[in-house]
LUMDO-138729 format. One record per residue: residue number from 0; x, y, z of N, C-alpha, C in turn. Coordinates in Angstrom, 3 decimals, always signed. Example, Ala and Ser with C-alpha at 12.3 -4.5 7.8 and 13.67 -1.06 7.14 Angstrom:
BEGIN
   seq       n.px       n.py       n.pz      ca.px      ca.py      ca.pz       c.px       c.py       c.pz
     0    +13.190     -5.690     +7.800    +12.300     -4.500     +7.800    +13.200     -3.300     +7.800
     1    +12.850     -2.250     +7.080    +13.670     -1.060     +7.140    +12.900     +0.030     +7.870
end
This chain:
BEGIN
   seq       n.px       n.py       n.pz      ca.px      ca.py      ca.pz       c.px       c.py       c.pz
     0    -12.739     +8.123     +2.745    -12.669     +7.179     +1.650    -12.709     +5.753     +2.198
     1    -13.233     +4.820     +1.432    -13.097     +3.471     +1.927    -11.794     +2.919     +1.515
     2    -11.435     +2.023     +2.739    -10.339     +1.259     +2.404     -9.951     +0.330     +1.373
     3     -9.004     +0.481     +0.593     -8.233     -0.144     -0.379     -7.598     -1.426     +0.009
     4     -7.938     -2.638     -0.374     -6.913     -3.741     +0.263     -5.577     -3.767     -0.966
     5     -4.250     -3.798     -0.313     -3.609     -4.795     -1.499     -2.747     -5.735     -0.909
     6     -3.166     -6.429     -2.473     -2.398     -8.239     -2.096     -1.238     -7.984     -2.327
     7     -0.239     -8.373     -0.977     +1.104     -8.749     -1.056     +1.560    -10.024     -1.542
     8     +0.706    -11.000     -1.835     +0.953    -12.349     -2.223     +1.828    -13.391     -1.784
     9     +3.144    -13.674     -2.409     +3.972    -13.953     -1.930     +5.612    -13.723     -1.470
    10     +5.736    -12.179     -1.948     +6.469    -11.722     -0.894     +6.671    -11.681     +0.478
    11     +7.782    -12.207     +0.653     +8.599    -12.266     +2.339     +8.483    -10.657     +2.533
    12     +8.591    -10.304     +3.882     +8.967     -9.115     +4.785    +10.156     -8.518     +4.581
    13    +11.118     -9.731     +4.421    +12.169     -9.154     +3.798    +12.456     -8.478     +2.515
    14    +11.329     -9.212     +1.471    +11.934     -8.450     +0.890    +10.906     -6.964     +0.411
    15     +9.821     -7.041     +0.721     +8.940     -5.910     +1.283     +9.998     -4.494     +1.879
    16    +10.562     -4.896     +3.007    +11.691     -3.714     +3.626    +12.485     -3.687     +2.846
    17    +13.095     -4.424     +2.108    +14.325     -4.362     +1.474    +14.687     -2.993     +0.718
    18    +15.882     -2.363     +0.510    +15.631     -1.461     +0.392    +15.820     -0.923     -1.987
    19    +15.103     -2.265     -2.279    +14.844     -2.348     -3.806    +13.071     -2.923     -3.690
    20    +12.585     -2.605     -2.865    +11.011     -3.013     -2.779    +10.719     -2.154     -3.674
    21     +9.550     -2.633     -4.181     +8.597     -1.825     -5.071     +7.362     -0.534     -3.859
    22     +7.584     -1.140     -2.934     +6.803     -0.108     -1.142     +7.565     +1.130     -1.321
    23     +6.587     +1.962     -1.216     +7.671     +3.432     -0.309     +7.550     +3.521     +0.845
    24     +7.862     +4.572     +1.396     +8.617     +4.653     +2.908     +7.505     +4.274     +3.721
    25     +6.572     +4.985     +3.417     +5.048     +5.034     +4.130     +4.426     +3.852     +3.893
    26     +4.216     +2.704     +2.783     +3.934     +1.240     +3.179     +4.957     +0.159     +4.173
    27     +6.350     +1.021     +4.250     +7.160     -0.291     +4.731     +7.042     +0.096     +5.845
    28     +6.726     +1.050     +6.516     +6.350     +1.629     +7.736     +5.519     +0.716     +8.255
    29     +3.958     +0.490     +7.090     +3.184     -0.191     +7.993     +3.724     -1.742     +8.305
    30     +4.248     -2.007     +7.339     +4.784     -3.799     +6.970     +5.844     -3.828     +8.456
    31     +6.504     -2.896     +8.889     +8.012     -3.316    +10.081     +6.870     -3.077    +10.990
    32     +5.446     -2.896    +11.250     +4.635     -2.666    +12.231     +3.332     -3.097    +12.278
    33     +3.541     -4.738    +12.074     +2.399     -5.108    +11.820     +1.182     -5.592    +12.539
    34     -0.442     -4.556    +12.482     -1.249     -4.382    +13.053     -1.897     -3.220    +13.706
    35     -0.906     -2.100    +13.617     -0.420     -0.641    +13.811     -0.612     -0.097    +12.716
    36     -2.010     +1.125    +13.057     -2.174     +1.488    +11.432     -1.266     +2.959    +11.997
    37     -0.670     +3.174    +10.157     +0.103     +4.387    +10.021     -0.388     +5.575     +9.710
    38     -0.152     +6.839    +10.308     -1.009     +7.978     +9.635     -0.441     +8.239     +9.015
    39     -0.339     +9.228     +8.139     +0.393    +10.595     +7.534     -0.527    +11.581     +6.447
    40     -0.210    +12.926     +7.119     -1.132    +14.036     +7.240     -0.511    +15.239     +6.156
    41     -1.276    +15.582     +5.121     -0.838    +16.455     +4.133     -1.580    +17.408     +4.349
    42     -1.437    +18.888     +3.767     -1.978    +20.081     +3.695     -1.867    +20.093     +2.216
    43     -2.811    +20.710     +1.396     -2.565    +21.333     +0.317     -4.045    +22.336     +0.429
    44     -3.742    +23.603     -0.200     -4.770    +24.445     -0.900     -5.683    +24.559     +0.788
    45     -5.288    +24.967     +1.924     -5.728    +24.871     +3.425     -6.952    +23.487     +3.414
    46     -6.910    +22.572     +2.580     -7.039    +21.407     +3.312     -6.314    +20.400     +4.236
    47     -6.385    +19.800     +5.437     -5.403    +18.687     +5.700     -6.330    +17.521     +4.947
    48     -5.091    +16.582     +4.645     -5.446    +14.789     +4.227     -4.964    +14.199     +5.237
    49     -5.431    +12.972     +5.309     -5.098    +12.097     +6.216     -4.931    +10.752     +4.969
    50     -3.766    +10.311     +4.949     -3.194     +9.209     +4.705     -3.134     +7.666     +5.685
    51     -3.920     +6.817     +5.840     -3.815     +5.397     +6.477     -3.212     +4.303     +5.798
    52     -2.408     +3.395     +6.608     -2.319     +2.022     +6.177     -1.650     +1.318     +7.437
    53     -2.546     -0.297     +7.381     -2.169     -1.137     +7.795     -1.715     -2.445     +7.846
    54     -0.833     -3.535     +7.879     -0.257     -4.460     +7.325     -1.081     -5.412     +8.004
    55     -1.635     -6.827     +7.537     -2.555     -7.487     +8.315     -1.335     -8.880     +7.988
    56     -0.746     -9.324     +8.922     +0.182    -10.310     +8.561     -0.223    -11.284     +8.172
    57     -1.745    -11.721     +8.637     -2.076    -13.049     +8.499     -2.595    -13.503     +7.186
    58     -2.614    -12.253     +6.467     -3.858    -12.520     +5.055     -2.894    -11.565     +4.588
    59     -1.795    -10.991     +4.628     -0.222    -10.570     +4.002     -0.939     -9.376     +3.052
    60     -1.642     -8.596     +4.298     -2.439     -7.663     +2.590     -2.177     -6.363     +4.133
    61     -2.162     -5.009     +2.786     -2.327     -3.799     +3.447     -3.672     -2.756     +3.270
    62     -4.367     -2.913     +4.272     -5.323     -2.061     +4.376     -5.263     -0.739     +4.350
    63     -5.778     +0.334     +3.371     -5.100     +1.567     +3.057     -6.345     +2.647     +2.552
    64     -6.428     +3.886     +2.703     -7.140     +4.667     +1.931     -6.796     +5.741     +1.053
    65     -5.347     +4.874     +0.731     -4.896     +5.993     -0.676     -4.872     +4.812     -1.903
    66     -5.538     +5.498     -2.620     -5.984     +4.917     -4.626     -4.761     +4.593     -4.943
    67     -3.583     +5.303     -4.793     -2.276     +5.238     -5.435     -1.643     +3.643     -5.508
    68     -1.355     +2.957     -6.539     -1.040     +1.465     -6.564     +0.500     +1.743     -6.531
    69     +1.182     +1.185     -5.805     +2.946     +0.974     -5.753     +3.276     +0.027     -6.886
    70     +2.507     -0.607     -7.287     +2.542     -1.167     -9.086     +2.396     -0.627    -10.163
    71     +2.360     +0.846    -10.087     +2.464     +1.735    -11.123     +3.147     +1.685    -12.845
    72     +3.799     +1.106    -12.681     +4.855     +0.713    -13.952     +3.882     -0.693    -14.308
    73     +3.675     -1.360    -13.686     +3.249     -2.744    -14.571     +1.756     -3.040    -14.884
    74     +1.276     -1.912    -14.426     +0.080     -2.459    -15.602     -0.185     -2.217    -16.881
    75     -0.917     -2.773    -17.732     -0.822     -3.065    -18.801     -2.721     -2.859    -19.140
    76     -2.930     -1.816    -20.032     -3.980     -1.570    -20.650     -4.677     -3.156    -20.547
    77     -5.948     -3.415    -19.970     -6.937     -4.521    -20.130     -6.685     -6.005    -19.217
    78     -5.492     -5.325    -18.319     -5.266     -6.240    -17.081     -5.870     -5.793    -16.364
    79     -5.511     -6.832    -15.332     -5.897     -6.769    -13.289     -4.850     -6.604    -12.772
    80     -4.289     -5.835    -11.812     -3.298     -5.457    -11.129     -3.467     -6.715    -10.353
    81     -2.621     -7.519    -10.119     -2.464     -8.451     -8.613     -2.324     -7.733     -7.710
    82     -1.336     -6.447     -7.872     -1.790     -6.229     -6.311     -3.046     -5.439     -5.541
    83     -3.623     -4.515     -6.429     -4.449     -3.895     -6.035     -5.974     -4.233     -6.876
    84     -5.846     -5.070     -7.277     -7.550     -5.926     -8.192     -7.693     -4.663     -9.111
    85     -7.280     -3.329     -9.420     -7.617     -3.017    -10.235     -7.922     -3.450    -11.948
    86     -8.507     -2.780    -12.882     -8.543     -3.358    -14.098     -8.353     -1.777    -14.841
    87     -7.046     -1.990    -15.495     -6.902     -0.702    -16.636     -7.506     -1.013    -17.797
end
Protein backbone atom coordinates (compact mmCIF):
# COMPACT_ATOMS: atom_id res chain seq x y z
CA UNK A 1 0.00 0.00 0.00
CA UNK A 2 1.20 3.52 -0.40
CA UNK A 3 2.02 5.59 2.39
CA UNK A 4 -0.47 7.66 4.31
CA UNK A 5 0.95 11.01 5.68
CA UNK A 6 -0.71 12.50 8.86
CA UNK A 7 -0.53 16.00 10.04
CA UNK A 8 0.37 16.29 13.60
CA UNK A 9 0.13 20.07 13.39
CA UNK A 10 0.61 21.59 16.42
CA UNK A 11 0.91 19.21 18.98
CA UNK A 12 4.03 18.98 21.32
CA UNK A 13 5.61 15.34 21.84
CA UNK A 14 4.46 15.66 24.97
CA UNK A 15 1.49 15.68 24.54
CA UNK A 16 1.44 13.08 21.57
CA UNK A 17 2.99 10.42 24.46
CA UNK A 18 0.90 11.60 26.95
CA UNK A 19 -0.94 9.07 28.18
CA UNK A 20 -4.73 10.94 27.12
CA UNK A 21 -3.33 11.29 23.36
CA UNK A 22 -5.68 10.66 20.80
CA UNK A 23 -2.18 8.01 19.26
CA UNK A 24 -2.30 4.39 20.18
CA UNK A 25 0.46 2.43 21.33
CA UNK A 26 1.78 1.72 17.85
CA UNK A 27 1.86 5.61 16.68
CA UNK A 28 3.52 6.77 20.01
CA UNK A 29 6.01 4.16 19.39
CA UNK A 30 6.91 5.82 16.25
CA UNK A 31 6.70 9.59 17.79
CA UNK A 32 9.38 8.41 21.22
CA UNK A 33 11.52 7.21 17.99
CA UNK A 34 11.86 9.65 15.74
CA UNK A 35 13.11 8.59 12.18
CA UNK A 36 12.88 4.79 13.04
CA UNK A 37 10.18 3.28 11.13
CA UNK A 38 7.96 0.85 13.30
CA UNK A 39 6.78 -2.56 12.16
CA UNK A 40 4.02 -4.57 13.41
CA UNK A 41 2.99 -7.85 11.86
CA UNK A 42 -0.62 -9.44 11.95
CA UNK A 43 -1.85 -12.86 10.77
CA UNK A 44 -5.39 -13.26 9.96
CA UNK A 45 -7.18 -16.02 7.67
CA UNK A 46 -3.04 -17.50 7.00
CA UNK A 47 -2.22 -14.13 5.69
CA UNK A 48 0.65 -12.05 7.49
CA UNK A 49 0.17 -7.91 7.36
CA UNK A 50 2.73 -5.78 7.84
CA UNK A 51 1.85 -2.58 9.65
CA UNK A 52 4.53 0.67 9.16
CA UNK A 53 4.97 4.04 10.64
CA UNK A 54 7.29 6.71 10.90
CA UNK A 55 7.53 10.08 12.79
CA UNK A 56 9.37 12.74 10.57
CA UNK A 57 10.12 15.46 13.32
CA UNK A 58 10.87 18.10 11.07
CA UNK A 59 7.53 18.40 9.06
CA UNK A 60 5.80 16.81 12.62
CA UNK A 61 3.87 14.31 10.31
CA UNK A 62 3.75 10.35 10.47
CA UNK A 63 4.41 8.40 7.53
CA UNK A 64 2.24 5.20 7.66
CA UNK A 65 0.53 2.44 5.54
CA UNK A 66 -2.46 1.82 7.61
CA UNK A 67 -5.95 3.81 6.26
CA UNK A 68 -7.05 3.75 9.91
CA UNK A 69 -7.31 7.70 11.08
CA UNK A 70 -6.66 8.03 15.11
CA UNK A 71 -9.34 10.91 14.49
CA UNK A 72 -12.01 8.59 14.27
CA UNK A 73 -14.65 10.31 16.47
CA UNK A 74 -14.31 13.79 14.84
CA UNK A 75 -15.17 13.72 11.61
CA UNK A 76 -18.06 15.07 10.50
CA UNK A 77 -20.01 14.03 7.22
CA UNK A 78 -18.60 16.72 4.31
CA UNK A 79 -15.33 17.67 6.19
CA UNK A 80 -11.50 17.25 5.81
CA UNK A 81 -9.89 15.49 8.54
CA UNK A 82 -6.78 17.80 9.54
CA UNK A 83 -5.14 15.09 10.36
CA UNK A 84 -5.27 12.72 7.72
CA UNK A 85 -6.66 15.17 4.49
CA UNK A 86 -9.34 12.85 4.28
CA UNK A 87 -12.94 14.11 3.10
CA UNK A 88 -16.15 12.17 4.57
Amino acid sequence: MPDMELKLGKRTKRDLLSKYSILGYFYKRAVANPGVTQFEYTEENGYEYERRATYLKATKTILTNDLACPVAHGHHIGSTCSMCGLKD
